[in-house]
Structures are given as structure tokens and as C-alpha cells.
N, C-alpha and C positions, 0 to 999 in steps of 0.2 A: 674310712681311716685305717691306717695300717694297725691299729692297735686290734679292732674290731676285727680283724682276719688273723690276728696271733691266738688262738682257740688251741686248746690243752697245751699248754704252757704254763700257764698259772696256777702256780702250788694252792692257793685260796679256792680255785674253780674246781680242783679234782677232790677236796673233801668228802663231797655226800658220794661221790660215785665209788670213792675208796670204800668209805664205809660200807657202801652197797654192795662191794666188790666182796670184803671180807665176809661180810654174813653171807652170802652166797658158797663162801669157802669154809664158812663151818667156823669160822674163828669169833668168839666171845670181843664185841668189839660194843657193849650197850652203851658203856659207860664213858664212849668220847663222844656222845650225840651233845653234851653240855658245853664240851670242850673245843668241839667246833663251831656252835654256836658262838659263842665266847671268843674263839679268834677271829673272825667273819665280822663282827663288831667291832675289829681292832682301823681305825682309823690312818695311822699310818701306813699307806703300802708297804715301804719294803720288811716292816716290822709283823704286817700282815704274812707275809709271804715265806719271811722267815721262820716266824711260828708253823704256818702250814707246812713246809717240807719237813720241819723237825715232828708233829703230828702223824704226818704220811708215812714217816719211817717206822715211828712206833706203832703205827696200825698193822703195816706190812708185815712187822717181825711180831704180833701176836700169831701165838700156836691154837692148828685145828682142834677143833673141844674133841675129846679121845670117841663122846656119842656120836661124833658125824656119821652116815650109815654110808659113806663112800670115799674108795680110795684111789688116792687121783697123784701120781709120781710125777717128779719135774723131770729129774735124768730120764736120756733116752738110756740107759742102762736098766735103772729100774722101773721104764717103761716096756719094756720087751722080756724083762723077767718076770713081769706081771701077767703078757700075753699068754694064749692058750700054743700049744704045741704045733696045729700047722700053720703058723702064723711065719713062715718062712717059703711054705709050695709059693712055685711056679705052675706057669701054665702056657704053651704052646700055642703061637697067634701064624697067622698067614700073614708072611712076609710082602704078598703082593697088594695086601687093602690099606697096608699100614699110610701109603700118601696120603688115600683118599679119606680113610678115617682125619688125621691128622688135618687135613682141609675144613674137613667138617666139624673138627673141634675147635680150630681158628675163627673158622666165618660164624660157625657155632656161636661162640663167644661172645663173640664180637656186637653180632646181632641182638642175642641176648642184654646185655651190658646198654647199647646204644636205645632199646625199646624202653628198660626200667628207671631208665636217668632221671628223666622230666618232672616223675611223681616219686622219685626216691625222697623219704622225710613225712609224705603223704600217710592219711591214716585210711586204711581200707574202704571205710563210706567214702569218706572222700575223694579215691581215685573212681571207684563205679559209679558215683553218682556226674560226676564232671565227665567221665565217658558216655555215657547216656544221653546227658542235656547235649554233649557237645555232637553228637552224631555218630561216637568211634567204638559203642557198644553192642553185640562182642568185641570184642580185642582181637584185631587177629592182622594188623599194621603199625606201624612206628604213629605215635603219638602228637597231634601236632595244638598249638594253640589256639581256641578260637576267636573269631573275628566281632561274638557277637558282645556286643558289651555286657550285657546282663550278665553273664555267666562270666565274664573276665573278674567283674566287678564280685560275684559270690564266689569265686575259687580265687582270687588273689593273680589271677594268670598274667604275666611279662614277659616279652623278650627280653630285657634287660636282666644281667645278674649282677648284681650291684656285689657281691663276696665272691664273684672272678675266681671259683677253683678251676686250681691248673691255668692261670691266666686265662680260662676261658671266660667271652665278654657276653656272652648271650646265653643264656638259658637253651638247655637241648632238643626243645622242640623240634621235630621233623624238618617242618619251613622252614628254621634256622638255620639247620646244618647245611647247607648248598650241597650239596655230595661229599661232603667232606668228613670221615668216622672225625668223634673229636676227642680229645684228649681226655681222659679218666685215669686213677687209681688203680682200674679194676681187670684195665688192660697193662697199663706202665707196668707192674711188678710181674703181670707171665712175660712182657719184652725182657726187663732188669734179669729174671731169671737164665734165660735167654742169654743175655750178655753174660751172665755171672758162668755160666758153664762153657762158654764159648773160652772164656778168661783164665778161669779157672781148673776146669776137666771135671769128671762124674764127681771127684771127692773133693770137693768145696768145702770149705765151714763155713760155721756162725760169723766169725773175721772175716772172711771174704763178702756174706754178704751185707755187713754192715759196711765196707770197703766200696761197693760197688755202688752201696747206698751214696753213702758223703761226694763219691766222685762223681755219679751221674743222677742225681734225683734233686731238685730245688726242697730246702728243709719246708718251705709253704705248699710243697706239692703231696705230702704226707697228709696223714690226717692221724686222730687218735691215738694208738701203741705205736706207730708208726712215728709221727712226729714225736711223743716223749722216749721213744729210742735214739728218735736222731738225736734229740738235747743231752740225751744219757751220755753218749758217744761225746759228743763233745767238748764236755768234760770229763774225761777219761774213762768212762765207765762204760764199758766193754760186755758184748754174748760173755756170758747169761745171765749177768748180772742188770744189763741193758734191760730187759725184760720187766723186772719189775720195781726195781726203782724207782718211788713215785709216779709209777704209775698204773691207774684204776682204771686203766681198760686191758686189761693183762689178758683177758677174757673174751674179747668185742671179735669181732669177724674180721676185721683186718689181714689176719693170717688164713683164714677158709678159703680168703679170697684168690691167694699167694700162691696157691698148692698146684695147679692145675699143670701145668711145665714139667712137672716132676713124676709126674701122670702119664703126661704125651711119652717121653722117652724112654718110661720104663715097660713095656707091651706085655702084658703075664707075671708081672713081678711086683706084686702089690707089697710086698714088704721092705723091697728098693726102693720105691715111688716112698711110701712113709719114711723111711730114715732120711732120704734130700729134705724132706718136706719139715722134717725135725729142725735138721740144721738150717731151717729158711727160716721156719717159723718162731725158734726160740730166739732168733734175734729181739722179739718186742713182745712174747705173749709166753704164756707160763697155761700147765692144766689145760683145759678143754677148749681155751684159746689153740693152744698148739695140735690137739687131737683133732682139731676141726679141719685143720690145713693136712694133718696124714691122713685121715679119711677119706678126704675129697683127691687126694695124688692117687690114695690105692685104687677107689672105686673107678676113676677114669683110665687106669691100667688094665684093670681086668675089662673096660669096656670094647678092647680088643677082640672082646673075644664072644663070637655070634652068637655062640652054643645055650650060652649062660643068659638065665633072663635078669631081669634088672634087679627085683628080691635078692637071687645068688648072689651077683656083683655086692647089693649095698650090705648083705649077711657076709662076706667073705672081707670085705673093706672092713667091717668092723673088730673082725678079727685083729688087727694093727693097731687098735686105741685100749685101753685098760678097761675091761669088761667089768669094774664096781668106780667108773666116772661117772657124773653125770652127764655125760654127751652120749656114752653109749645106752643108759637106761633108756635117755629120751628117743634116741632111735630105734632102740629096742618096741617102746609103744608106740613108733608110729609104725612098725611091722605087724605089729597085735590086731593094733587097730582095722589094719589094712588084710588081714587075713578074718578080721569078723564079718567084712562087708560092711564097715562103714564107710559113707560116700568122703571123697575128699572135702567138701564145705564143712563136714564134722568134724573131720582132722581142724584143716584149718581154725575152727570156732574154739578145739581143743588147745592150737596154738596160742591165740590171742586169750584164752580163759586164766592160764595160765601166766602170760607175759603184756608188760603194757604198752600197748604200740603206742601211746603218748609220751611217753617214756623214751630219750634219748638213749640210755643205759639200756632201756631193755629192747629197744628194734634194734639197736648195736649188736645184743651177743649174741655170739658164735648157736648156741644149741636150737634157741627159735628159729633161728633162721637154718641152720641144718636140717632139723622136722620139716619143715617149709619145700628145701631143697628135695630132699627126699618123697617126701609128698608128692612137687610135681612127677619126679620120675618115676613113684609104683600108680597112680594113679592114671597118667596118661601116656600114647603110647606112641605119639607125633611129635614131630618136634614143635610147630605153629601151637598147639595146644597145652602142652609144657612150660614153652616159655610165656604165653602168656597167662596161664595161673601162677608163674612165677610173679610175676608184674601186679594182676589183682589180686592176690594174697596177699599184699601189704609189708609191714617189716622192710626189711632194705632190699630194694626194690631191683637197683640197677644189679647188687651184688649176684642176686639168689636169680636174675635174669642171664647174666654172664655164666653162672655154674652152671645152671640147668641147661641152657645152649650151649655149652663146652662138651656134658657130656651125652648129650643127645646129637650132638653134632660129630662126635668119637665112635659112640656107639651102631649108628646109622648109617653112616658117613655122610659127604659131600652133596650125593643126590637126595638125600634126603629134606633138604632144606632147600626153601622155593624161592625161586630166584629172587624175590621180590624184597626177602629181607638184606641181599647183600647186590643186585643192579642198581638203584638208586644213587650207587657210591665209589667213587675212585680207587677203591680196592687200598687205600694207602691209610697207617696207621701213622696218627697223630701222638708222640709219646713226650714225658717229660726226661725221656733216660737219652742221659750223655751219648751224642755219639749215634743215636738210633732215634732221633729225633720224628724223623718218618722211615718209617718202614711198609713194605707193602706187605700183605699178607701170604699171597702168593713167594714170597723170599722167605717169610717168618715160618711156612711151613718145609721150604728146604732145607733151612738151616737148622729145623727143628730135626729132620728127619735123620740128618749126618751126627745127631748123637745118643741113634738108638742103637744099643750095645748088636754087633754083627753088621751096621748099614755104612755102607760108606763113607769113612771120614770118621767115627766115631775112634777113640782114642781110650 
């Protein structure tokens, strides 16, 4: 039913994640836990509904308790007055690998994204134990369903996708896809980005990319901050107000996901790569929702550059996000961690101790799943191997699959990555954005190339 595929819309449905939202923000919010109770009760919809958006507001607009132990700016103003002093260097890339890099962040991606789809929503036992039964463990190939009933029967496994995201009709199993890359989220907004600069030039805004949104993105092809921006938007509520608005994923990964484009065409310039990433990502996310998306533009900027190991890149990316967030503490221990010699399973275990991967709200936000991302890249040094701790780590799956092949696909380049994850496929990307409907990858990486500032075409 098309009701059932209307998901965060409904001011009644985003109560507890608001509330979860604010206490996560430091805001004194105990005393609506009755009060949403109490609407939630309320029998008539739209009387339901009503209550809840007038609710929502007044959650949003309570103030952080003055004891929060961390300070986290919305303006990119008082984000960058926050940051540390070389939070503006450059750094010097060879002009001649930038293709190949730039290939290898595309097919990177791509591959990554296409491997974590299947068990994305998956709880961690549950992806290694159905790789196991099913024959496909280690992980080190696309994911396919199997044949054996037993195991279809104990894992829930279908071709069929009865919730059709992105009009897709089948669940992304390997077997499924005929060679065909398929339609995602997680690919559509590095395309959307893409368009938005082709459209637009290096200085876009927030309005352009909510612009580019309404005109080339279906509002069901969104999901979470995303889709309650585009509802924002539509009635009239406009960057940066868009952002939070009623709505309690202000926080989610949606925008981590976003950044990567801003990355590609800024080569050494990891503080260009965050200010695009600003104006991408305050369209739908506020706080460490937004730091999550300049992180990952800076870190694949500096990936440019050979000299640098993958610590410097993620220590020097962090420079760009507000050093007393929490987005930068949590990265900050997965550094710690990773200079004491403990093994990545520990990280990992440290991950999920912390956050509940049963939990919608919680394999959603941005910071787990950053630890996660980061994770795979100090710990491993392949890309086959990356992306697939990306995938059995759990959390969101397809997302933190696409990052981590984005930027091990940048960092390594093109021959780094084995044929196997991108021959099986028609090289052609399947998008929801206007106008770019398919795109082949090989063109997504030319075009991406003609708006590295000094490369041909760039403007």
C-alpha cells in the first residue's frame, strides 16, 4: 500500500526519535516522555498529527543544558571559528593520477554501495551467520541469495521487494541484478551533486541544492532527513531552516553519505571539499549530521595524495569539524584505539557496546557509522578487505560500503580494485536524478574531472 511506503512523514512517527534526537543534543527534554505517550493515544489522525508537529516544535526549540560537555555550532561561520588554525593548508597532488584516482573512487563506490545493499538493516550475527550457512564466508564477492530452502526459511531471504526503494522490484542480490548497477540513494546524491555543479558552478548553495532536489529526485526516492527536507521545502520552508524542522534524523547519515563529490574535485584542499559539503549537507542535517558529510569531502581530498598515510588523511580531515563534537571525540577513540594495538573486532565490539544496531535511530547515525568507516580504512590496507569489513560490521551496510570503496578506490586508484567487483556489470549507472537517469561511469568520471579547479573545463 502506498501508505506503507510514506515512512517519515508522519509527525506521530517521529516523536520517540525526536526525543532521542534531543537527549543526544544535551537538551532537557524528560518531561515530554508523558506527553507523547498521551498524543500517541490520540485516536483521531489528523488531530493525532496535529498535536505531534506542535510537540516536535517545542522539543526542537528546547535549549542545550549549559552541563553538556560538548560544543557543536550549526553556522558554517561559527563552525570554522571554532576550528584549529591550519584548518585552511593546502597540499600539492600530481596532476597526472588524478583520472585514475577519480576512477577508482567511482567504481570504488560503486562496488562498495552495490556489495552492502542486500544485508543493509541486517544485525551483524545475522549477516555472518547467513554468509557461513550460505557458502559466501569470507566475504570477499557480491552477495547473492540462496537456493537452499532451510536457510531462506531462517534468514527471511526473497527476491521479491515488496517496499520497491527507488522503484526497485527485486531485492539486490547478486543473481538479481543481471549486470545491471541498480538504483540507490547512495549513489543518486554523488550523481545529484554532479548535476548541481555542472548547474550551478564551485559556489552553489543550500537553495540550489534543495532546487536540484524538487526538480530531479522523486520525494519517495529520499529517505529520512532527506525526505522530511523535501516536505520542509514544500511548504515553504527553505536551507537552513529545512534541516530541522520536525525533523529527528537531523543527525542520521544521510548527509556522510552526500559528501564524497566535494571530495573528488577538491584534490589538497580539504577545507574547500568541507565548506561544498556544508552547503550540501545543511540542506536536511544540523550538528554532527552535517560534520559527518565535511569529514568524509575532506578525508577523500587529501586521498590524493600518496605521501600521506590514511591516520594523516583521517587526523588532518578532522581538522574541518569542531574539535569539542561529538563526531570528532568518537573519531578521536577510534585513533586511540588504533594506536594501542587493539584489533579491529574490538573497535567494532566497541562500536555496537556503545550504539544499538537493533535500533533504527541508532544504525542510522552519522557517528557509528563514521567509527565504523574509519575503522575499515586504519585497519585495513586493500581495498577487497575494507570493503568487506565495511559490509560485516553491520550498521548501515550499503552506506559505510560506498564510503569506504569511494575512498580506498581515491586513495589507491583504479588498478587497485579487482576486476571482479566492476566486470560482472555494464559500467552504467542506474539514478533517480532528473536528466542523468543512466549514466555511465566512465562519463561520471570525465565530467567529474572538468571541475577540478586548473583541469580543463573547470570554471
Amino acid at each position: 500500500m502506498l501508505k506503507d511506503k510514506m515512512r517519515w512523514i508522519y509527525f506521530s512517527d517521529m516523536l520517540k526519535d525526536e526525543y532521542r534526537q534531543c537527549k543526544m543534543e544535551g537538551k532537557d527534554v524528560e518531561n515530554y516522555i508523558e506527553k507523547i505517550d498521551m498524543i500517541l493515544k490520540i485516536s483521531s489522525e489528523r488531530a493525532r498529527e496535529e498535536a505531534a508537529e506542535k510537540l516536535l516544535t517545542e522539543m526542537e526549540q528546547e535549549k542545550v543544558r549549559n552541563e553538556f560537555p560538548y560544543k557543536e555550532p550549526v553556522e558554517y561561520e561559527k563552525i570554522v571559528n571554532s576550528l584549529q588554525e591550519k584548518r585552511e593548508d593546502t597540499f600539492a597532488y600530481d596532476k597526472k593520477q588524478a583520472e585514475d584516482k577519480l576512477r577508482g573512487a567511482w567504481y570504488g563506490r560503486t562496488a562498495g554501495c552495490v556489495l552492502g545493499i542486500p544485508v543493509e538493516g541486517w544485525q551483524r550475527r545475522k549477516i555472518e551467520d547467513y554468509l557461513k550457512e550460505s557458502g559466501q564466508y569470507p566475504l570477499a564477492n557480491y552477495i547473492t541469495s540462496s537456493d537452499d530452502q532451510r536457510i531462506r526459511d531462517r534468514f527471511g531471504i526473497t527476491e521479491i521487494d515488496v517496499t520497491t526503494p527507488y522503484d526497485r522490484q527485486k531485492v539486490c542480490w547478486f543473481n538479481c541484478l543481471q549486470g545491471q548497477l541498480p538504483n540507490d540513494d547512495d549513489l543518486n546524491y554523488t550523481v545529484a551533486a554532479l548535476k548541481t555543479v555542472e548547474r550551478f558552478g564551485r559556489n552553489f548553495t543550500s537553495h540550489d541544492i534543495a532546487e536540484t532536489w524538487l526538480l530531479g529526485i522523486p520525494p519517495l526516492h529520499t529517505c529520512t532527513a532527506e525526505r522530511a527536507a523535501v516536505r520542509n521545502f514544500m511548504t515553504g520552508i527553505l536551507p537552513p531552516e529545512s534541516a530541522w524542522v520536525c525533523n529527528p534524523y537531523r543527525e542520521w547519515i544521510g548527509a556522510q553519505i552526500r559528501g564524497d563529490f566535494f571530495g573528488y574535485i577538491n584534490p589538497g584542499n580539504p577545507h574547500e571539499a568541507a565548506r561544498m559539503a556544508y552547503a550540501d549537507g545543511s540542506v536536511s542535517h544540523t550538528k554532527n549530521g552535517v560534520y559527518g558529510e565535511m569529514f568524509i569531502a575532506a578525508l577523500l581530498s587529501l586521498c590524493y595524495l600518496p605521501e600521506l598515510t590514511m591516520k594523516e588523511r583521517i587526523k588532518i580531515a578532522m581538522q574541518q569539524i569542531p574539535p569539542a563534537s561529538r563526531l570528532h571525540k568518537s573519531l578521536e577513540d577510534v585513533c586511540i584505539l588504533y594506536d594501542a594495538g587493539e584489533s579491529f573486532e574490538e573497535l567494532v565490539d566497541e562500536v555496537h557496546g556503545r550504539f544499538d544496531e537493533n535500533s533504527m535511530f541508532d544504525w542510522c547515525l552519522t557517528i557509528p557509522n563514521a567509527m565504523l568507516v574509519c575503522a575499515c580504512l586504519l585497519w585495513n590496507s586493500d581495498f577487497d578487505s575494507a570493503v568487506s569489513a565495511a559490509v560485516l560490521a553491520g550498521f548501515d551496510t550499503d552506506c559505510n560500503g560506498a564510503t569506504v570503496g569511494s575512498v580506498m578506490g581515491l586513495a589507491n586508484g583504479f588498478q587497485s580494485i579487482n576486476p571482479k567487483w566492476y566486470s560482472p556489470f555494464d559500467g552504467n549507472l542506474h539514478t533517480s536524478v532528473h536528466g542523468l537517469y543512466e549514466i555511465s561511469l566512465e562519463d561520471a568520471v570525465r565530467r567529474t574531472l572538468t571541475h577540478i579547479p586548473g583541469e580543463a573545463g573547470c570554471s
